[in-house]
ZAGULO-888319 format. One line per 2 residues: for each residue x, y, z negated of C-alpha. Coordinates in Angstrom, 3 decimals. Layout:
BEGIN
X/Y/Z ~ ...
//
This chain:
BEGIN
-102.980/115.520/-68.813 ~ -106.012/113.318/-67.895
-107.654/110.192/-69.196 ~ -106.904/107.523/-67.684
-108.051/106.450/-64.023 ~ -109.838/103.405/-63.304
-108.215/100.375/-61.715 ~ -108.715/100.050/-58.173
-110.932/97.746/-56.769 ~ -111.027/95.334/-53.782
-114.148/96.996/-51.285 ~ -113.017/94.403/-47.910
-110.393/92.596/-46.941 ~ -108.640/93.409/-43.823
-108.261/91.056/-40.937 ~ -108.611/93.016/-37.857
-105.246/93.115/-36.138 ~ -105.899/96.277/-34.359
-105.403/97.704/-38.216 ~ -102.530/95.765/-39.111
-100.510/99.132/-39.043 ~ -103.237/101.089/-40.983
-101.940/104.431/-41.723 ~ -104.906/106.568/-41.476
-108.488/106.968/-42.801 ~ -111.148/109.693/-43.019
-114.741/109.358/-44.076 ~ -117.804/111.004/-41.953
-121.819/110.743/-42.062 ~ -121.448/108.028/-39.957
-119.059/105.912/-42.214 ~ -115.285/104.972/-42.769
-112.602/105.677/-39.561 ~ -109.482/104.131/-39.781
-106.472/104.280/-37.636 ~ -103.507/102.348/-36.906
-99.888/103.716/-35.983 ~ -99.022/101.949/-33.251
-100.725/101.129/-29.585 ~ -100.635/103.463/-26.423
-103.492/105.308/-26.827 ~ -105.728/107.229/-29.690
-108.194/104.345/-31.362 ~ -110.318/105.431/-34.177
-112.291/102.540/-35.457 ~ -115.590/102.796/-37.604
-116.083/100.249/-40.069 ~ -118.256/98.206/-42.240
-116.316/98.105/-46.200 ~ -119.890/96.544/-47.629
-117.844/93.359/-47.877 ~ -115.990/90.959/-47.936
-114.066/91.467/-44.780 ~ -113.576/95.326/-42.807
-115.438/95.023/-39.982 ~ -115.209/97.211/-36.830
-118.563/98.731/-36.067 ~ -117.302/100.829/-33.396
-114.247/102.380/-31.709 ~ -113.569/105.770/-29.993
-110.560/106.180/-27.759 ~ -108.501/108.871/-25.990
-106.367/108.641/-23.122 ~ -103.005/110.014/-25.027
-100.032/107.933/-25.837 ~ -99.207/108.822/-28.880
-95.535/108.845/-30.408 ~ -96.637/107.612/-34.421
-99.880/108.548/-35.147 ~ -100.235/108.901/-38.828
-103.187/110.248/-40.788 ~ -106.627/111.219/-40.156
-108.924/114.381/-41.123 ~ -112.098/115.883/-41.031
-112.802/119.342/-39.737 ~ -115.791/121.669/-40.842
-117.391/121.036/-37.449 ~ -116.978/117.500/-37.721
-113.989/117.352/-35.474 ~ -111.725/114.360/-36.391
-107.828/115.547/-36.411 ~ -105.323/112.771/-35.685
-102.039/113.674/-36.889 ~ -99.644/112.197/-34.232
-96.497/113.603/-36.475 ~ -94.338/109.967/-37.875
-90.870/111.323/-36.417 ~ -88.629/108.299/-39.376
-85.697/109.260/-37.219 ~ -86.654/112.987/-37.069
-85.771/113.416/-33.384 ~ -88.999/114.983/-31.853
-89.036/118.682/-30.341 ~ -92.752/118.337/-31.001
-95.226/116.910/-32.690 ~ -99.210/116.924/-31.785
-102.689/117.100/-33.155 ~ -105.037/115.291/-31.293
-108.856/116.476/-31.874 ~ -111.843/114.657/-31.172
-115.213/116.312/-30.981 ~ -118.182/115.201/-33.503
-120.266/112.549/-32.009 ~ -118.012/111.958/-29.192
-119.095/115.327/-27.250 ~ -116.901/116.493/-24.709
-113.496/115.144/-24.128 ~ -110.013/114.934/-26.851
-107.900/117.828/-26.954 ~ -103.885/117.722/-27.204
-102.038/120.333/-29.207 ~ -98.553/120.332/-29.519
-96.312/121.852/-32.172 ~ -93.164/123.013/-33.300
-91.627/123.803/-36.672 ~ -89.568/126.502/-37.290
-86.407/124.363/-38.556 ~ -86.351/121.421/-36.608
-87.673/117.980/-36.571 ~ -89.421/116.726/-39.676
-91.147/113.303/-40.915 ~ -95.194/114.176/-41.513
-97.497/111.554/-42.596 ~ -100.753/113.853/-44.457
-102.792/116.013/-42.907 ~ -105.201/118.481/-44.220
-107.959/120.246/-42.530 ~ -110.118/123.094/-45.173
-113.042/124.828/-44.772 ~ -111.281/127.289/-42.621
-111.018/124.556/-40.077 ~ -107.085/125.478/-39.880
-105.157/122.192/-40.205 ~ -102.136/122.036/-42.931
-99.389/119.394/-42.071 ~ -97.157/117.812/-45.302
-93.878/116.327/-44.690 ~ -92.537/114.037/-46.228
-89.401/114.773/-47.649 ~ -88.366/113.394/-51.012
-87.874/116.023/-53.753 ~ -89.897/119.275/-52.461
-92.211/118.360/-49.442 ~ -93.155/121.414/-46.661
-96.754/122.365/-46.078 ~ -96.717/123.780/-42.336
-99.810/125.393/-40.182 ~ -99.661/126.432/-36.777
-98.881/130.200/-36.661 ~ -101.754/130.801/-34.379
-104.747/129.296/-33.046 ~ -103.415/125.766/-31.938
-102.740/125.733/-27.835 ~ -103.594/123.257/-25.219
-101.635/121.847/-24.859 ~ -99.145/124.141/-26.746
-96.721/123.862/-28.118 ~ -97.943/126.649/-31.009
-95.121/127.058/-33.183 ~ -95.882/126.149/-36.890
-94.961/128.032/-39.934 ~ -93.882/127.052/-43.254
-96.485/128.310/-45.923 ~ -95.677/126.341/-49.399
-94.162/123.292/-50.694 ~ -95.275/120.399/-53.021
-93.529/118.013/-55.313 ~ -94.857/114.904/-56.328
-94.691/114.179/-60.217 ~ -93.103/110.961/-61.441
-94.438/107.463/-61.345 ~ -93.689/104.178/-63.273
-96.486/102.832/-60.819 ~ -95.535/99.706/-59.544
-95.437/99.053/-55.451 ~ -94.412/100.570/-52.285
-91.530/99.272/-50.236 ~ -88.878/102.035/-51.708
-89.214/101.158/-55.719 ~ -89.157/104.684/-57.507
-88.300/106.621/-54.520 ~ -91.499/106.504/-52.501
-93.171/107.331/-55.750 ~ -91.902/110.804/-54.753
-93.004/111.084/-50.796 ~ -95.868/112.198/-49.409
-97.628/109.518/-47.531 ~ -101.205/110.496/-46.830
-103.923/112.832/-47.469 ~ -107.353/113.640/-48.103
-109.796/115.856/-49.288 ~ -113.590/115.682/-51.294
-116.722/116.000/-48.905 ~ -117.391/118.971/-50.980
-114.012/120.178/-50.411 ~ -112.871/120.845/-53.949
-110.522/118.044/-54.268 ~ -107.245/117.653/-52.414
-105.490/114.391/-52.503 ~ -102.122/113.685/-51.686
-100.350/109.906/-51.600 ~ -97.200/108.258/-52.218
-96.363/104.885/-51.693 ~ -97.767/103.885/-54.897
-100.503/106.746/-56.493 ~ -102.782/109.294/-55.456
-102.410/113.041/-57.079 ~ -105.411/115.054/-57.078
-105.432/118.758/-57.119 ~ -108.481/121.075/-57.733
-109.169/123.100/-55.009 ~ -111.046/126.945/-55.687
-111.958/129.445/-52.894 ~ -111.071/126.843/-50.625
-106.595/127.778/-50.438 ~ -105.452/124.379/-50.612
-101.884/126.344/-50.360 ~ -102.561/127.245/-53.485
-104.354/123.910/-55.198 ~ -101.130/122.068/-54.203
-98.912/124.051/-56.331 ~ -100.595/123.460/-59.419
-100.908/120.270/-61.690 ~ -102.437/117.148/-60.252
-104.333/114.363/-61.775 ~ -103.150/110.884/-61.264
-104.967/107.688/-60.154 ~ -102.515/104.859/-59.919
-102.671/102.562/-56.785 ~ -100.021/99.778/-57.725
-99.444/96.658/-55.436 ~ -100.033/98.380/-52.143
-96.645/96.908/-49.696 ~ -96.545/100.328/-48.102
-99.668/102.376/-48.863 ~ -100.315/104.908/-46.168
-103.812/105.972/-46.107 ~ -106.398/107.692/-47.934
-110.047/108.735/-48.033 ~ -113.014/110.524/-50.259
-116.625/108.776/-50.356 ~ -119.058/111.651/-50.455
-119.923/110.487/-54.518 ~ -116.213/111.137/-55.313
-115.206/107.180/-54.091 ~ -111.552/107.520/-53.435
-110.554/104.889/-50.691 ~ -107.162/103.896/-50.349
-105.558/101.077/-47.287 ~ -101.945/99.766/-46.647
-100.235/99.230/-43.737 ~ -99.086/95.521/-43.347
-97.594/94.763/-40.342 ~ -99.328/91.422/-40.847
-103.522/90.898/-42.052 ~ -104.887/89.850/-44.023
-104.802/93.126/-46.315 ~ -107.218/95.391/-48.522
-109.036/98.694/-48.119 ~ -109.710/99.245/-52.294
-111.950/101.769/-53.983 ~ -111.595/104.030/-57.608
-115.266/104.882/-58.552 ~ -115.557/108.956/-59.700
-111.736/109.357/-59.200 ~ -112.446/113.132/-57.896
-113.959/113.854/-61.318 ~ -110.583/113.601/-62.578
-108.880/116.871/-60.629 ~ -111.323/118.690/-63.073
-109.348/117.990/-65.892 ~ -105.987/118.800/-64.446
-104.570/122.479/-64.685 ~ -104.543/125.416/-61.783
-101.452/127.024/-62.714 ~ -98.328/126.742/-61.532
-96.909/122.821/-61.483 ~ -94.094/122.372/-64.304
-90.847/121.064/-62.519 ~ -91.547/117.013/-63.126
-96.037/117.512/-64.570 ~ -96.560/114.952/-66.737
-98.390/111.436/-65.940 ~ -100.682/109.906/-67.163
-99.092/106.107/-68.979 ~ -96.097/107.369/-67.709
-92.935/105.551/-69.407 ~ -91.011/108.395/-71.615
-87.790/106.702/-70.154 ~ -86.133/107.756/-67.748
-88.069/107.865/-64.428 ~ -88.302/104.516/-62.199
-86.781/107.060/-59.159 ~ -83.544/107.809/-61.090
-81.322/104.591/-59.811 ~ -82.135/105.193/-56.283
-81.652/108.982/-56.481 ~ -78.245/108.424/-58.076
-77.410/105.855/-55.726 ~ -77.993/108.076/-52.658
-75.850/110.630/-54.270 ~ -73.091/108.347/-54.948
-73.302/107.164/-51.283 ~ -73.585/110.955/-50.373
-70.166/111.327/-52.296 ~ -68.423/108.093/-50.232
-69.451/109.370/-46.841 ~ -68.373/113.159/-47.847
-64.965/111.086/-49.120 ~ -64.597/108.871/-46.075
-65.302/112.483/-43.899 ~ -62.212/113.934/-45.538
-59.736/111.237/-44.807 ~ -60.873/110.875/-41.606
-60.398/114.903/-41.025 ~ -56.721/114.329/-42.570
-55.750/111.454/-40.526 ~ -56.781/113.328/-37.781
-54.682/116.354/-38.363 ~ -51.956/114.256/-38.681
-52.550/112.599/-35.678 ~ -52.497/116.247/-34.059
-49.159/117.301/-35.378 ~ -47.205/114.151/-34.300
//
């Protein structure tokens, strides 16, 4: 259990509308990046949050068409990892990782990837101290945490394995485009400058794990601390300040939107447990009720049960069909 997080606040206002898909966002010595999800090539833009709109300060491209390009990370070397992984209609025989040196030095490298049992939906990526990247899918219920099995080819594809899973808690936070439901998938990522705090997203919070010894495997199965991001229309992207700012952008579709700011929020993964995650952890203000998630989950099973219903008649009329 923690105390409670502060309320987010407004840092700039978005009106670019090369970020009106914002789904990425990663913070460096030289300042905020940001990416959108759409567009036929890599764009990374730099920009300035000191207010009141997001301006672009710079842009670095790469010459790669990528399929949904959907979070951003930061490599020990300074590397910035785009993870080119969105696959909504999970149809993809790979996915990629596009790298772009520090400081623009040398040219972006393409690795491709595979998982080990078939197509997936990743929009976080992760990239530790060991420089290794971690991908998180995002499945409702129990997400997958994949890394390539080797060192990543180029272009590949390097097969990835499946090396933990993570399950959001509850949330009575309001937002997100899927009410309760996207309170439980994994949307984004991030982790502290001093890499000791792994975040994960949903549509409508961020859950911060302590990280030790730098396994963020292991920090992800233990009990996060919450900090509430209500009102964003389909929050996709987050980011650590070096003093512990946690950023946090939606994408719109349409600007004008907001890139907002929680002062000290990875202070609060301090207070949360190590140990192993109890099935549902609690949250913090969290309604005793029951959870804002249970009407949608019980309506997909209930439309689970009319198509498994509909597939039997169908089977039956069909046998008949066979015999006449």
């Amino acid at each position: 259990m923690t105390a409670g997080a502060p309320a987010p606040q407004t840092r700039c206002t978005v009106e670019d509308p090369r970020l009106s898909e914002l789904s990425g966002m990663v913070v460096d010595e030289r300042g905020l990046w940001a990416t959108d999800d759409g567009g036929r090539r890599v764009e990374l833009h730099r920009l300035d949050t000191t207010g009141p709109i997001c301006r672009v300060l710079e842009t670095r491209t790469a010459a790669i068409d990528p399929f949904d390009a959907e979070d951003l990370a930061r490599g020990p070397d300074g590397t910035l990892w785009v993870a080119d992984t969105g696959d909504n209609e999970r149809r993809r025989d790979t996915v990629a990782l596009v790298a772009l040196p520090a400081g623009g030095a040398g040219g972006a490298r393409l690795h491709r990837l595979t998982y080990p049992d078939g197509p997936h939906d990743a929009e976080a990526l992760l990239v530790g101290a060991d420089g290794v990247p971690l991908l998180i899918t995002k499945e409702v219920g129990r997400a997958g945490i994949y890394r390539p099995a080797g060192p990543p080819a180029e272009p590949g594809p390097t097969p990835l394995a499946l090396v933990g899973e993570v399950a959001l808690p509850a949330s009575d936070t309001a937002g997100g485009p899927l009410g309760g439901l996207g309170s439980r998938q994994v949307t984004g990522a991030a982790l502290s400058a001093d890499g000791r705090v792994a975040a994960l997203r949903s549509y409508t919070d961020a859950w911060l794990y302590p990280v030790t010894d730098g396994d963020l495997v292991a920090a992800l199965a233990g009990t996060p601390a919450r900090v509430p991001l209500p009102g964003e229309p389909q929050g996709e992207a987050l980011a650590f300040e070096p003093d512990g700012t946690l950023l946090s952008g939606s994408e719109l579709r349409v600007v004008p939107g907001e890139i907002r700011a929680v002062p000290g929020a990875a202070g609060l993964a301090a207070t949360s447990g190590r140990g192993p995650a109890p099935a549902d952890p609690p949250v913090v203000g969290a309604d005793e009720s029951a959870p804002a998630w249970l009407p949608a989950a019980v309506g997909a099973v209930a439309a689970a049960g009319v198509l498994v219903l509909l597939a039997v008649v169908m089977a039956v009329h069909g046998a008949r069909r066979r015999r006449r």
